[in-house]
C-alpha positions in Angstrom: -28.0 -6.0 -21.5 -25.0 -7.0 -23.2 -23.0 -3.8 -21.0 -23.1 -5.9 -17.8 -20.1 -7.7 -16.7 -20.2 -11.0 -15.7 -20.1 -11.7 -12.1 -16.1 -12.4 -11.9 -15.5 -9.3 -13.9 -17.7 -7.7 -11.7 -15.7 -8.9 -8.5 -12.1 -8.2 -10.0 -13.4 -4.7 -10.8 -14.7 -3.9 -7.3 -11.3 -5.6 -5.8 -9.5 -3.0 -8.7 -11.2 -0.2 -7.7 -10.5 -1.2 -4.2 -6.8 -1.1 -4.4 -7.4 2.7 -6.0 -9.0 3.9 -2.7 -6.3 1.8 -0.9 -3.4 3.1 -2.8 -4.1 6.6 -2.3 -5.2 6.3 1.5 -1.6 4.8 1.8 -0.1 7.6 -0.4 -1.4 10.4 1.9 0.8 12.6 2.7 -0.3 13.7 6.2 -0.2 10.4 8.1 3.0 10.2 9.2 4.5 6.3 8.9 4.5 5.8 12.4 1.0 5.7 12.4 0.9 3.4 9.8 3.2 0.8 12.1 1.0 1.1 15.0 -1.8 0.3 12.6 0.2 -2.5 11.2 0.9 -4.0 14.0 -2.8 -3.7 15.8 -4.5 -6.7 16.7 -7.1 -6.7 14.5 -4.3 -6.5 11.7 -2.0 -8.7 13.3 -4.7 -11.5 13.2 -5.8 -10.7 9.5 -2.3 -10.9 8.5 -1.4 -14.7 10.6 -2.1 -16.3 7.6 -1.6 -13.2 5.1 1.4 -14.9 2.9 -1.4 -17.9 1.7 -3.8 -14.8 1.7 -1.4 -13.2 -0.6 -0.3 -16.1 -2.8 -4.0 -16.8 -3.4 -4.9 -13.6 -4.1 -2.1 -13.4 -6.6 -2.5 -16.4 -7.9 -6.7 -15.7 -8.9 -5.7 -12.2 -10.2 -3.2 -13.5 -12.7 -5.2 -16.5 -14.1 -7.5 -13.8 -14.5 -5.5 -11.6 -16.2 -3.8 -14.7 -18.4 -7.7 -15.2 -19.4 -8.2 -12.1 -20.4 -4.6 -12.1 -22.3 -6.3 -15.4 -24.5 -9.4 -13.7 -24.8 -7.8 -10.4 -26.3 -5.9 -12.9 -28.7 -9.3 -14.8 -29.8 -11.1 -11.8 -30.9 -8.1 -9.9 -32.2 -7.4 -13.1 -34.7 -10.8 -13.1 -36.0 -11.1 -10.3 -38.6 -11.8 -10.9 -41.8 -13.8 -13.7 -43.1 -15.8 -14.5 -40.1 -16.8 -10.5 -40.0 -19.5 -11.1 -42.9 -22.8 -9.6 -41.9 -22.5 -6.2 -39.5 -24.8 -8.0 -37.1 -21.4 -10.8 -36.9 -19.2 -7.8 -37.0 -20.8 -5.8 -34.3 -21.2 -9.2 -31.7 -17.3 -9.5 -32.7 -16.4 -5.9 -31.8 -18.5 -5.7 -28.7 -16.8 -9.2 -27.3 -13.3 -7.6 -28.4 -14.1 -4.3 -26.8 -15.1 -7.1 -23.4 -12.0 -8.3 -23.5 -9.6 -5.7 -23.8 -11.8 -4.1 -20.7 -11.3 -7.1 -18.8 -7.7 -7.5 -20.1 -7.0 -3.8 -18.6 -9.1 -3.9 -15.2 -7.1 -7.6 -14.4 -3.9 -6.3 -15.3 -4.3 -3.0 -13.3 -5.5 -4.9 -10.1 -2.5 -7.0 -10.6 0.0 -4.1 -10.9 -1.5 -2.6 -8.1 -1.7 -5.6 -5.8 2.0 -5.7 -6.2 2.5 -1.7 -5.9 0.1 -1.7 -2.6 2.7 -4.3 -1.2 5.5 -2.8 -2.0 4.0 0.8 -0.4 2.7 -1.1 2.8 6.7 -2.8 3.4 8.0 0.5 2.7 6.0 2.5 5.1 6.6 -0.7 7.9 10.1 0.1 7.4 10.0 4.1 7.5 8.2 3.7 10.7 12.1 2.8 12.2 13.9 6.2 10.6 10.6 8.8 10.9 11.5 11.9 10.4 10.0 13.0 14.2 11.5 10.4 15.8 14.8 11.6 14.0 14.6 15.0 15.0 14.3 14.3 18.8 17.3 12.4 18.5 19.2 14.9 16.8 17.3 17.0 19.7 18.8 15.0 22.5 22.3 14.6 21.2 22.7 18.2 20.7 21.9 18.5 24.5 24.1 15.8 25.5 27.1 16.8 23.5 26.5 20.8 25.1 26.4 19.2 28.5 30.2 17.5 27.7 31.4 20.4 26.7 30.6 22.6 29.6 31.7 19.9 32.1 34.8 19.9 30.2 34.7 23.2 30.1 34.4 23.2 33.6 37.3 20.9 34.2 39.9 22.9 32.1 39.1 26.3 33.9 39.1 24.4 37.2 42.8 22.8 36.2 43.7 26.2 35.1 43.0 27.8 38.3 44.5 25.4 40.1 48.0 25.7 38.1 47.9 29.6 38.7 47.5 28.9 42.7 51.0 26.6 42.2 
């Protein structure tokens, strides 16, 4: 049937739909970005990712020839209105290929955008895993302790300097 997509429209949908589920696992608000270091830095991730810059070029690289091909094939059946529309059967086949490929146009320019955006998310959350908020908070924690402790030995020591100039 002419709804079917052809196998590498098929592919960069499923890789699209994908980087949804992917985006908003990442985007959930209840794992906290220190897990998401220690899962960054496993060993089953840590092998994946060896060669993850050539991964990532590639991968860039496929989705955006994709996407330029869809960008020429929006532009090939926009341009062809008018006289080659002649019959409706014509004009009908030239709809349904221009309706193709604006879909293909918006599902390779959407896996694109968010190939980029998942990248972006997964660098920022590497980098919150430094200043999480938990981690923070014992700090803060600890310090307040420490500086209580300098203040009562100090404390401590005025009183006991005191009490020594009284005795003189």
């Amino acid at each position: 049937s002419w709804f079917q997509m052809t196998l590498q429209w098929t592919f960069v949908a499923g890789i699209f739909y994908g980087e949804i589920a992917l985006t908003l696992i990442l985007l959930l608000p209840w794992i906290r970005p220190s897990t998401w270091s220690k899962l960054f830095r496993s060993r089953l991730v840590t092998a994946i990712t060896s060669f993850g810059q050539m991964y990532t070029i590639a991968a860039f690289g496929i989705l955006f020839l994709l996407f330029a091909d869809a960008t020429r094939e929006v532009k090939k059946y926009s341009n062809m209105e008018g006289p080659v529309a002649q019959t409706a059967d014509t004009d009908a086949v030239l709809h349904m290929r221009l309706f193709r490929s604006q879909r293909n146009f918006y599902i390779s320019g959407f896996a694109l955008l968010l190939f980029l955006v998942i990248s972006r998310i997964v660098t920022l959350l590497s980098r919150a895993a430094q200043t999480d908020r938990d981690t923070l908070k014992k700090q803060c924690e600890n310090l307040q302790k420490e500086y209580n402790r300098i203040a009562d030995l100090l404390e401590a020591h005025q009183n006991g300097g005191n009490d020594i100039q009284k005795d003189k």
